[in-house]
C-alpha positions as semicolon CSV with decimal commas, in nm:
position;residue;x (nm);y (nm);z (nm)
1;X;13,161;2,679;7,527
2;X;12,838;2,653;7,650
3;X;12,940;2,834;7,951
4;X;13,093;3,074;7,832
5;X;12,773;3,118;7,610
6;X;12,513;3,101;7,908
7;X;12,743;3,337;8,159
8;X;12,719;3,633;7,856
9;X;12,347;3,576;7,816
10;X;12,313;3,601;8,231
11;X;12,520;3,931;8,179
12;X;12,314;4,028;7,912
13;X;11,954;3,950;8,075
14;X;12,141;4,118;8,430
15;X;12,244;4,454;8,224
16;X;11,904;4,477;8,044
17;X;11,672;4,450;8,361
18;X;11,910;4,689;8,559
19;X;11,848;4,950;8,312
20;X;11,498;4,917;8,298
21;X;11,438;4,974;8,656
22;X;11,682;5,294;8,724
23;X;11,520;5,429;8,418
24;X;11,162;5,324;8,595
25;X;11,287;5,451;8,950
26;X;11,406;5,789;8,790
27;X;11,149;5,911;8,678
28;X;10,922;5,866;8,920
29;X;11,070;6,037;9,180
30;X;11,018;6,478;9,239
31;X;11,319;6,701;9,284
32;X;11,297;6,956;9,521
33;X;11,289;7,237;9,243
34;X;10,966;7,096;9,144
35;X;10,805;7,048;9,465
36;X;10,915;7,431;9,563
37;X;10,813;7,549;9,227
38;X;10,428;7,394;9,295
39;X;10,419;7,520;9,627
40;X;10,477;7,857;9,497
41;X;10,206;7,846;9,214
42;X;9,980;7,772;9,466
43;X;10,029;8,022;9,742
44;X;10,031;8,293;9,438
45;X;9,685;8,128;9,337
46;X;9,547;8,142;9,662
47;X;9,656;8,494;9,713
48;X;9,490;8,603;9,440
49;X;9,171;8,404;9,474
50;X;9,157;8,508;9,853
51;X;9,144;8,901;9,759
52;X;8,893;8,866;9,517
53;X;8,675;8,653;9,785
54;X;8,749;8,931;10,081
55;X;8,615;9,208;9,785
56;X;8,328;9,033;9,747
57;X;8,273;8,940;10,127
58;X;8,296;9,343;10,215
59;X;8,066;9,430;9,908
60;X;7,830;9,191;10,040
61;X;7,889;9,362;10,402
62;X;7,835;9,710;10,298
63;X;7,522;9,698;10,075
64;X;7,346;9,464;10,309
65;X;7,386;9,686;10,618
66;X;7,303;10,006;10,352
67;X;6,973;9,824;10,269
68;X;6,884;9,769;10,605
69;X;6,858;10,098;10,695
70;X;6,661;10,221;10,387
71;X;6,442;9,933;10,477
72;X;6,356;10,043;10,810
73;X;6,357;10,417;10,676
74;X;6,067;10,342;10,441
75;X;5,927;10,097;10,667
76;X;5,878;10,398;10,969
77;X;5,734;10,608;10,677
78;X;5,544;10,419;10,545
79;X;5,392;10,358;10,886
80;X;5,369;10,723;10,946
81;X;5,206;10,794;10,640
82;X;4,931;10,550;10,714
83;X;4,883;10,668;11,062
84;X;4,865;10,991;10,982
85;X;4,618;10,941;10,691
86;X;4,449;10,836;10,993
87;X;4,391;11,142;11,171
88;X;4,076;11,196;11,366
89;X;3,963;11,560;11,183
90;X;4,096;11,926;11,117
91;X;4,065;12,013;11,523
92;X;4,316;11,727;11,617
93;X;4,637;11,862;11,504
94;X;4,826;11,941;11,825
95;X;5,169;12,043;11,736
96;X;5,325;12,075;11,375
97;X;5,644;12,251;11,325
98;X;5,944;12,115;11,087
99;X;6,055;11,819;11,311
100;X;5,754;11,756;11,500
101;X;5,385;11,635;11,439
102;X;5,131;11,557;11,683
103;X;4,808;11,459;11,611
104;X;4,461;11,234;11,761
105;X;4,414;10,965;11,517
106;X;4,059;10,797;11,482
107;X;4,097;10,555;11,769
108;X;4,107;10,916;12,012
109;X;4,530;10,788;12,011
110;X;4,768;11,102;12,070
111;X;5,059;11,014;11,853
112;X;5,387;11,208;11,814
113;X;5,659;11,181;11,550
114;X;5,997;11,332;11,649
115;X;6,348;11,327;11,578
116;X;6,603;11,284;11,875
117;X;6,953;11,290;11,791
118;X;6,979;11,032;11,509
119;X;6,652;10,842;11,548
120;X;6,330;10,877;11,495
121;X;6,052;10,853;11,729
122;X;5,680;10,797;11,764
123;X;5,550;10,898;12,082
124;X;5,883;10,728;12,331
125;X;5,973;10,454;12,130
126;X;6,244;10,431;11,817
127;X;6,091;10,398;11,496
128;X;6,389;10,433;11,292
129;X;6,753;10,508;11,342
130;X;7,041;10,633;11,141
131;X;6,857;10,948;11,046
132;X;7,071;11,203;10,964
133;X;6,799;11,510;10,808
134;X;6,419;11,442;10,889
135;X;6,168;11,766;10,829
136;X;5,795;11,803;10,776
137;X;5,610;12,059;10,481
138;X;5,292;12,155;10,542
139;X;5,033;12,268;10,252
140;X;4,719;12,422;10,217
141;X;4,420;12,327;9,994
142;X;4,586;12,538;9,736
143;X;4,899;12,370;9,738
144;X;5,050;12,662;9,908
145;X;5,342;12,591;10,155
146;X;5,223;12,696;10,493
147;X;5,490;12,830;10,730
148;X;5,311;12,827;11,053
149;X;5,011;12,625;11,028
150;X;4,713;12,656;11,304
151;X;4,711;12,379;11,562
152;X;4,446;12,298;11,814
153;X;4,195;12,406;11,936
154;X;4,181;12,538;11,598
155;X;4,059;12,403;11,347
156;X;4,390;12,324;11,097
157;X;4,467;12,466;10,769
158;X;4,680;12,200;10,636
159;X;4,575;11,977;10,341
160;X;4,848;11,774;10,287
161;X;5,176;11,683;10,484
162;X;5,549;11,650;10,288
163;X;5,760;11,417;10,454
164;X;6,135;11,405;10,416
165;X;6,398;11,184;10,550
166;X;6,783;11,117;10,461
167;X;6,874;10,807;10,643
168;X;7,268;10,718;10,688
169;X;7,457;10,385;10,646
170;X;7,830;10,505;10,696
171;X;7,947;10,733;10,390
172;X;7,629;10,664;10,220
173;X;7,298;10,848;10,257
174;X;6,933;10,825;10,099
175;X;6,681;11,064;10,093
176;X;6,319;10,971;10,108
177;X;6,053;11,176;10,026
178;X;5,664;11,111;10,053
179;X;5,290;11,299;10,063
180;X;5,023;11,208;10,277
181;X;4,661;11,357;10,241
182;X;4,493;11,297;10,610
183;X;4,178;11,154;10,476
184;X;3,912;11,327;10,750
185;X;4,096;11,746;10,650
């Protein structure tokens, strides 16, 4: 009898510990579904995340290169401004039409602002590109336009000089406007 006893309680300890580890080995294995199933989440994930990031890269892209060239559009008028602010007195004007100024500044400098093609120049060299309207006003004391004002060797009529420029990035454009009073007219 006690034989028979301690072979059913071997059985019995055998059947119990065989159950626990199937159940243990079950479920820690992945089935295929659920390793497709993640694989899919995540390349839909990515995809989306990876659009938004490209947005954002070509946003970045286009306002940086727009800023750029408003930077060095107010940058070359700025300069101009201050250099012609600079001009030597009302007998060193030598050329002012709509797209061209020439003048003697007070260091006896000739200087020359023109445009040619899409940049702008002083004297030979570029002082801003990307310029798709550039134009000069000329006023009187009055603060009357002046259509043809007098040049060298006479003495000048103009008072104060409008500048404006539209410089180009791509589909975009910016105008920029400013007044200079030459401080020796």
């Amino acid at each position: 009898m006690c034989k028979k006893v301690f072979f059913q309680y071997s059985l019995y300890l055998y059947m119990t510990t065989q159950k626990k580890t199937s159940k243990k080995n079950s479920t820690k294995a992945v089935t295929l579904i659920e390793l497709i199933t993640v694989i899919v989440i995540v390349g839909i994930l990515t995809g989306i995340s990876s659009l938004y990031i490209r947005e954002t890269v070509n946003l970045w892209r286009f306002l940086s290169f727009r800023n750029e060239v408003i930077s060095q559009g107010r940058l070359a008028l700025m300069r101009m401004s201050r250099e012609i602010r600079q001009m030597r007195d009302a007998d060193s004007l030598a050329a002012a039409s709509a797209w061209q100024l020439q003048f003697t500044d007070t260091k006896s400098t000739s200087i020359s602002y023109q445009v040619s093609g899409n940049n702008l120049l002083r004297n030979t060299d570029i002082l801003a590109a990307g310029v798709n309207n550039f134009t000069f006003s000329y006023y009187n004391k009055t603060n009357q336009l002046i259509t043809t004002p007098l040049v060298a060797p006479t003495a000048t009529d103009v008072y104060r000089i409008d500048i404006n420029a539209t410089f180009q990035s791509g589909t975009q454009s910016k105008t920029i406007k400013t007044k200079v009073y030459p401080r020796n007219l």
